[in-house]
C-alpha positions as CSV (number, residue, x, y, z in Angstrom):
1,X,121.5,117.4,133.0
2,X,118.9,119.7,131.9
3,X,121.0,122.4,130.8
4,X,122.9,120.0,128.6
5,X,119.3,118.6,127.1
6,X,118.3,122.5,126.5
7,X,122.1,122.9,124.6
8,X,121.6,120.0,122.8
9,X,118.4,120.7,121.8
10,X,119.1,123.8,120.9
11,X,121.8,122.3,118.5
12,X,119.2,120.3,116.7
13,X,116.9,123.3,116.4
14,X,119.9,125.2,114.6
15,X,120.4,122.0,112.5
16,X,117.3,121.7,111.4
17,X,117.0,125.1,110.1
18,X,120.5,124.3,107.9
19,X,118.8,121.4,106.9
20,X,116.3,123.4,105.9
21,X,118.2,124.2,103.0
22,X,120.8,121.0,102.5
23,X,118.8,117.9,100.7
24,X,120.8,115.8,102.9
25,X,119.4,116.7,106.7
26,X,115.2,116.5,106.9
27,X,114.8,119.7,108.3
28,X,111.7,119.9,110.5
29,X,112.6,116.7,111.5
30,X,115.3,117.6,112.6
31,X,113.9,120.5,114.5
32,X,111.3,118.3,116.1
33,X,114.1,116.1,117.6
34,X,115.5,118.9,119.2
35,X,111.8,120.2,120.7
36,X,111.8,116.4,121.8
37,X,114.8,116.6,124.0
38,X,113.8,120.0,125.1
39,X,110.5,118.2,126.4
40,X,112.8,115.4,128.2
41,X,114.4,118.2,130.9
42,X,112.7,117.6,134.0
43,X,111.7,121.4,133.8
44,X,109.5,121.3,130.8
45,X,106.3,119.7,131.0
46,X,105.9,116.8,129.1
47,X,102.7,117.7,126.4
48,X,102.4,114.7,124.8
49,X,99.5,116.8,122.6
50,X,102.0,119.3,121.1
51,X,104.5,116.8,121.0
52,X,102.8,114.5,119.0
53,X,100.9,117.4,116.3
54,X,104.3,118.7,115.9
55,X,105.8,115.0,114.8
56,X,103.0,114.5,112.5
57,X,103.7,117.9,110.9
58,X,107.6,117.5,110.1
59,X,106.4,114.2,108.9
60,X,104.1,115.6,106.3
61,X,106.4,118.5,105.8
62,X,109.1,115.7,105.2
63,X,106.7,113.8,102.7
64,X,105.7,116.7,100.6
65,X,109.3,117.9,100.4
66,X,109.4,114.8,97.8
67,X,106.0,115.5,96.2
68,X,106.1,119.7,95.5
69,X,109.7,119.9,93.7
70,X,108.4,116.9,91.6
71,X,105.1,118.6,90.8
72,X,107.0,121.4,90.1
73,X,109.1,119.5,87.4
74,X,106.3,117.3,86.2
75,X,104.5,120.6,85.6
76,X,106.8,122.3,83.7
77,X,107.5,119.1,81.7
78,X,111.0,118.4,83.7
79,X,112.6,114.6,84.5
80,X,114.7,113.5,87.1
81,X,117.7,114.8,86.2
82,X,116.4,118.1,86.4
83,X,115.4,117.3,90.0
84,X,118.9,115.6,90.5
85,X,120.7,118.3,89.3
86,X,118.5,121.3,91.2
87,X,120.0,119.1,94.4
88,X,123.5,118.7,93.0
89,X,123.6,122.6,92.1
90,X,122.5,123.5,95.8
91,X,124.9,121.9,97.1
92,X,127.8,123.7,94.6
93,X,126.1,126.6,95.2
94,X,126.3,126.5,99.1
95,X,129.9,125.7,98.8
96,X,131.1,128.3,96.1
97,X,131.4,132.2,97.9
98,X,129.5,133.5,95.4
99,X,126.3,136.0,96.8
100,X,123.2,134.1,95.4
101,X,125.3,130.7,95.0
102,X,122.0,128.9,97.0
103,X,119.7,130.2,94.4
104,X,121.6,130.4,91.1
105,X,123.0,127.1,92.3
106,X,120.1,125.1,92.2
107,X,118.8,126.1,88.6
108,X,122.1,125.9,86.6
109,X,121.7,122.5,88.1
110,X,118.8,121.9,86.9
111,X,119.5,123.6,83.6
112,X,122.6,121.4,83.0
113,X,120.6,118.0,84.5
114,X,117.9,119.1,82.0
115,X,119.8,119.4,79.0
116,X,122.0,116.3,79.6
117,X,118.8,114.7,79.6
118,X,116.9,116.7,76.7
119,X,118.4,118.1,73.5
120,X,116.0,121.0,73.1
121,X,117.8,124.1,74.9
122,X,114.1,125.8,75.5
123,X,112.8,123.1,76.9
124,X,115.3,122.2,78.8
125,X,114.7,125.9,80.2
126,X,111.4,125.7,81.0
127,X,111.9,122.5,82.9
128,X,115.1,123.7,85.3
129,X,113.0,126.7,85.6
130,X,110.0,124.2,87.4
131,X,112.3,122.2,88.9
132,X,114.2,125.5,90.5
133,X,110.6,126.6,91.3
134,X,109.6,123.5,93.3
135,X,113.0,123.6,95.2
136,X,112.2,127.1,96.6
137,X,108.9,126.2,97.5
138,X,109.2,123.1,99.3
139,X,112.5,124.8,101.0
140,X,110.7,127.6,101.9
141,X,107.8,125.5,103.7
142,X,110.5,123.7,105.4
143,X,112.5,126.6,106.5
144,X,109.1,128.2,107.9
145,X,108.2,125.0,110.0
146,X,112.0,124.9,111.3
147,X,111.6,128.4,112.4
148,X,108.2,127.7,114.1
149,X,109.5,125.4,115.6
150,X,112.6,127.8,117.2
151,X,110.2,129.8,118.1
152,X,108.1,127.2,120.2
153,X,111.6,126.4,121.7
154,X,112.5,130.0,122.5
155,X,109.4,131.0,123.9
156,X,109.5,127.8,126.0
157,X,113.0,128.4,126.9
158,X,112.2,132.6,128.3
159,X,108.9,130.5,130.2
160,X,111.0,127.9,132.2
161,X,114.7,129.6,132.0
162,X,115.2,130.2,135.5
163,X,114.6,127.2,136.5
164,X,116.5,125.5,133.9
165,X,119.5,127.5,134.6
């Protein structure tokens, strides 16, 4: 049983560093749940301490994932559309085999969401480009957690591995 909790929880770990970058899966969260199960083998020690800081740092990585792209768009005088389309464009942009297709992706989407919504090309610019801006940083901050997070898994798997397999 344990060896299928530390696959499984790997799986989540992987997930959650895609879901990093897809607006659909909430990342660290995701990564968490996998650390979670990790912590249910009967190898691992249960620390309720890291456990529970962990939790309430996907959480607020999961809140401000809504807050910074729409500081970045407010900032840069952007709507929703922008925003809509920056998530619309990732998901294009994963999708197409085109190198850069997650980063050009997201700000044509933006660019187009912009100008559907504005008529002002420059503006409209200036907008996709703060709405682009806050999509990298918030999927940056939740790419770093997720990969913290692998790493508190891997070093916890090299620590108790022999007696987990």
């Amino acid at each position: 049983m344990d060896i299928f909790l530390t696959v499984l929880a790997a799986f989540f770990m992987i997930l959650g560093i895609v879901g990093s970058f897809l607006p659909i899966l909430p990342g660290p969260l995701t990564s968490w749940l996998g650390l979670l199960i990790f912590h249910l083998t009967d190898v691992v020690p249960m620390n309720w301490s890291f456990i529970i800081i962990t939790f309430i740092v996907a959480i607020v990585i999961w809140i401000m994932d809504y807050i910074i792209p729409a500081i970045g768009t407010k900032r840069f005088g952007g709507s929703k559309a922008g925003m809509i389309g920056t998530s619309i464009g990732l998901i294009i942009g994963l999708l197409l085999p085109i190198p850069g297709g997650i980063i050009i992706g997201p700000f044509l989407g933006a660019l187009i969401g912009e100008l559907m919504n504005k008529s002002e090309f420059d503006k409209a610019l200036k907008a996709a480009f703060g709405s682009f801006l806050g999509f990298i940083a918030s999927t940056f901050i939740k790419f770093t957690v997720a990969v913290i997070f692998l790493v508190f898994f891997i070093v916890k798997v090299f620590k108790y591995g022999e007696a987990l397999f």
